[in-house]
C-alpha positions in Angstrom: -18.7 15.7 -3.6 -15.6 17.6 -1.7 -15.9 17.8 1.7 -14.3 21.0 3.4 -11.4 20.4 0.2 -9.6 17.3 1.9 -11.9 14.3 0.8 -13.6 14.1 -2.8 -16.2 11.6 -3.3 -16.6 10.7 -6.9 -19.9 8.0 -8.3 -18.1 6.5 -11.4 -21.1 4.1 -12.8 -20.9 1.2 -10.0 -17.3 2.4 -9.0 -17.1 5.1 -5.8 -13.6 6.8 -5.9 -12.6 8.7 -2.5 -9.5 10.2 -2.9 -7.4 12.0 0.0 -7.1 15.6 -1.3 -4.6 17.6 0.5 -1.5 17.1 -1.5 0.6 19.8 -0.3 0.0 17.6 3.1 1.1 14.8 1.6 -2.8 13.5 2.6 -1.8 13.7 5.8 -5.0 12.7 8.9 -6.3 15.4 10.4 -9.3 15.7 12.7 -11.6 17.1 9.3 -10.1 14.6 7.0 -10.9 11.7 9.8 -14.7 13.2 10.1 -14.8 13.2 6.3 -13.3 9.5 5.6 -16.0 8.6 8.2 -18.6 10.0 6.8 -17.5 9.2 3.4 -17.3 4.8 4.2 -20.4 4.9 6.4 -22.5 4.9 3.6 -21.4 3.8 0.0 -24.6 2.9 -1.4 -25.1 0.4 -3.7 -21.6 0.8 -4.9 -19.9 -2.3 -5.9 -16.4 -1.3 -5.6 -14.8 1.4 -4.3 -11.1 2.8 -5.1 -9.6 4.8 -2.0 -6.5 7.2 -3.5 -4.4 9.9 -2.1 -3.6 13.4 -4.9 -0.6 14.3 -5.5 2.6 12.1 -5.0 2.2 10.4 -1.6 -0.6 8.3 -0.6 -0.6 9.1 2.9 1.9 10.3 5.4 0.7 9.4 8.6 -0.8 12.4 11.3 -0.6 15.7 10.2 1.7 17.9 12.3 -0.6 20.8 13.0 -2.6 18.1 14.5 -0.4 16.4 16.5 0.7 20.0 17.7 -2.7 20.7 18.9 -3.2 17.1 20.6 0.1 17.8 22.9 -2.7 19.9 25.5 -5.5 17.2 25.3 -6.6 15.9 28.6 -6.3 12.0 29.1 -10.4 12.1 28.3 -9.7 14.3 25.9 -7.2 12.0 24.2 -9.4 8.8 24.8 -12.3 10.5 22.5 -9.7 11.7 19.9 -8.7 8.0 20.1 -11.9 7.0 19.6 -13.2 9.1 16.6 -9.7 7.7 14.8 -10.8 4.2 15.5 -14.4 4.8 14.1 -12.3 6.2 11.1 -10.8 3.0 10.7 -13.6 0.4 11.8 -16.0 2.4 8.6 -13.5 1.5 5.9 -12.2 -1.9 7.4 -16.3 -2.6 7.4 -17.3 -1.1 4.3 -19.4 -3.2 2.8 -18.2 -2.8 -1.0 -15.1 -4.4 -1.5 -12.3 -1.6 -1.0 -8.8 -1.0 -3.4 -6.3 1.1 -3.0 -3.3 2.2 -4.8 -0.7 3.5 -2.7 2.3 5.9 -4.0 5.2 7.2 -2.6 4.8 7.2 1.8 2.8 5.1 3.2 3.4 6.0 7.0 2.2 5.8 10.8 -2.2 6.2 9.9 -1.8 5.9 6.5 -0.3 2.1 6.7 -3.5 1.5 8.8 -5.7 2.7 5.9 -3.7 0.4 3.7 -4.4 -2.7 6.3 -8.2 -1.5 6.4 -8.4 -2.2 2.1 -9.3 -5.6 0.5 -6.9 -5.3 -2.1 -3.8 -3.0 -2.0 -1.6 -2.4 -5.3 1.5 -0.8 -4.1 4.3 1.2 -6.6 7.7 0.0 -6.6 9.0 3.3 -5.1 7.0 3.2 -2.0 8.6 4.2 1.4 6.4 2.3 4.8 6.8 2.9 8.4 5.0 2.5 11.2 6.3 5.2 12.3 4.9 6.4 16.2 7.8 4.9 18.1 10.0 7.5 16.6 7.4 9.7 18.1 7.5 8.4 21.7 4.3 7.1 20.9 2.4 3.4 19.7 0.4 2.5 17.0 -2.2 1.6 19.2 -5.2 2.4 17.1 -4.3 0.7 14.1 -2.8 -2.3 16.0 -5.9 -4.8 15.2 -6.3 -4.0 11.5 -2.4 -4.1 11.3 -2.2 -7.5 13.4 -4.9 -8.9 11.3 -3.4 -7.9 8.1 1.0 -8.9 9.0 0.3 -11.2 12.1 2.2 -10.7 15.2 5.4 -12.0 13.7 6.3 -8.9 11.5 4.4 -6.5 14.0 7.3 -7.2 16.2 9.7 -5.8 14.2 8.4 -3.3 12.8 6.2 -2.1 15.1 8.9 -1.5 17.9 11.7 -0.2 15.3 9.3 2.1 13.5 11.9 1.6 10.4 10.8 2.4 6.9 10.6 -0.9 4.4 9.7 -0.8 0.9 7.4 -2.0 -1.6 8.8 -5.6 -1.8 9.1 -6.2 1.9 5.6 -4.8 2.2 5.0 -7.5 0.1 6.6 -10.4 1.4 4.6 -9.6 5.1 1.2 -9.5 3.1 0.7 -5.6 4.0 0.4 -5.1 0.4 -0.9 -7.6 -2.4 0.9 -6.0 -5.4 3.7 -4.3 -6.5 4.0 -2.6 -9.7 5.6 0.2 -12.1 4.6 3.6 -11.2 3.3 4.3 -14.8 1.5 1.4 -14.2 -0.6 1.7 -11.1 -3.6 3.0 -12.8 -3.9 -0.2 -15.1 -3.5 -3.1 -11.8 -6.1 -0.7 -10.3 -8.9 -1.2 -12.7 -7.6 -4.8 -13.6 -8.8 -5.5 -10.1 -12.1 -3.0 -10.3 -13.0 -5.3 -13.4 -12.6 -8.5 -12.2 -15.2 -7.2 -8.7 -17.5 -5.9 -11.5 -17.3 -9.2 -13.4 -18.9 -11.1 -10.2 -22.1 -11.4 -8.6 -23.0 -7.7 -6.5 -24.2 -10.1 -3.8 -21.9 -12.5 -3.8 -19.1 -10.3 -3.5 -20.3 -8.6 -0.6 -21.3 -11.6 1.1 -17.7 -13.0 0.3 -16.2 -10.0 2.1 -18.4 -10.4 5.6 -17.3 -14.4 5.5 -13.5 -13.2 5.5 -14.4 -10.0 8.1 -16.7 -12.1 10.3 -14.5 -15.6 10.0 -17.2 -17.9 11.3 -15.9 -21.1 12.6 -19.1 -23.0 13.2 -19.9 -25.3 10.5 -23.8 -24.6 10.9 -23.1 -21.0 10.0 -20.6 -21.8 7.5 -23.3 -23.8 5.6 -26.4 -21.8 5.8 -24.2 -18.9 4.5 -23.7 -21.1 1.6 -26.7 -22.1 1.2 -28.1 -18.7 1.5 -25.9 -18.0 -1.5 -27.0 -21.1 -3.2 -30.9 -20.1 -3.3 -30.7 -16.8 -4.4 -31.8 -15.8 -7.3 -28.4 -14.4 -7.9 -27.0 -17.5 -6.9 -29.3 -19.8 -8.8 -28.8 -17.5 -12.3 -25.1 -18.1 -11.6 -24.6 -21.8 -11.2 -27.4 -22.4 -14.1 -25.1 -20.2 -16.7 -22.2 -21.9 -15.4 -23.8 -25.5 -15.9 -25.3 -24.3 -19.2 -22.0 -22.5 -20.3 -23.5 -19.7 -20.9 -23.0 -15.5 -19.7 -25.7 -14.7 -16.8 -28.2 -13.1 -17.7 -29.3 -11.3 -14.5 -28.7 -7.6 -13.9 -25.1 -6.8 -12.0 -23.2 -9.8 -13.7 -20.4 -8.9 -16.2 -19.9 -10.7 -19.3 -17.4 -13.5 -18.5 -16.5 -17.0 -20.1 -17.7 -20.0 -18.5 -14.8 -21.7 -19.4 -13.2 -19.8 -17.2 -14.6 -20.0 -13.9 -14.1 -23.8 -13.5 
């Protein structure tokens, strides 16, 4: 599916890849891209795992100019519902159900680091240029401040946040904006080591894992009946009985993995 040429959603088997498709842009967020990546995390399906790219040689450069351009006349109601259709943007990928990965080439900058801190698992090329960038533009990264907050705590944040000065790949790193950094040539390969080893778990399970860490419930009675939820599922129960039996489950969604080496 290609929506209005900026977005293509692609069904690989259990894999869903959305990839950003306006190179010449550098993937740059407009108001149709942000309507598209909306529309395009509402509703995954039943995929397991989903891979979120940008074409061409930049993951994602921030706003797009014409955009911004436009955004200059807006009303301050005006600007509040732009504000508000970005946010949704964000909130439908940070709460996308199936776990999220994306690799991320080239710049990473302003809304596109806040795509980055909306992923579950980011593999970032060695050459990669970060910013957040809207100081420089007399502006705050305001929408993007939780999932960046939740992602770098409060520490880097104020740095980088008030400087707006680009970092690369290794100190992207270091702040836990990014999980991995790799070889250019070989971003393709972390990518599907990491789709693999989602496919290689329980469906459930690995949904289920991703709400614990979005919802982070402190009670103890919640924490246990989420467990033991887990625990009497049929899902659950083929699990632990191929474990305990070393042997591969045998239920529908599980890959083929060792027992041996789950302990």
């Amino acid at each position: 599916m290609t929506t209005a040429g900026l977005l293509r959603a692609e069904r690989d088997g259990h894999l869903l890849r959305i990839t950003l498709a306006r190179p010449e842009r550098r993937n740059a967020l407009d108001a149709t891209l942000i309507a598209a990546l909306t529309e395009a995390f509402s509703d995954v399906g039943d995929a397991r795992a989903v891979v979120l790219a940008g074409e061409g040689d930049s993951f994602c450069a921030g706003a797009d100019v014409e955009w911004m351009r436009s955004s200059i006349e807006l009303s301050y109601e005006e600007n509040v519902a732009d504000s508000t259709r970005l946010r949704r943007m964000y909130e439908a990928v940070d709460r996308c159900p199936a776990p999220v990965v994306a690799p991320v080439q080239r710049y990473v900058l302003g809304g596109g680091v806040g795509l980055v801190c909306c992923c579950d698992a980011v593999i970032a090329a060695e050459d990669v240029v970060f910013a957040f960038s809207e100081v420089k533009l007399g502006i705050i990264p305001a929408v993007i401040s939780p999932f960046a907050l939740a992602r770098i705590g409060p520490g880097a944040a104020r740095r980088y946040f008030v400087t707006g000065e680009r970092f690369d790949a290794a100190t992207a790193l270091r702040m836990g904006l990014v999980h991995e950094v790799v070889p250019v040539a070989e971003l393709g390969a972390a990518v599907d080591r990491i789709v693999a080893e989602i496919l290689s778990a329980g469906p459930e399970a690995t949904r289920h894992a991703k709400s614990l860490v979005l919802d982070a419930p402190l009670d103890g009675l919640e924490t246990a009946r989420r467990i033991a939820e887990r625990r009497a599922s049929d899902e659950g129960q083929e699990g632990l009985h191929a474990f305990l039996e070393g042997r591969t489950p045998g239920q529908p969604g599980f890959a083929s993995w060792s027992p041996e080496e789950t302990a």
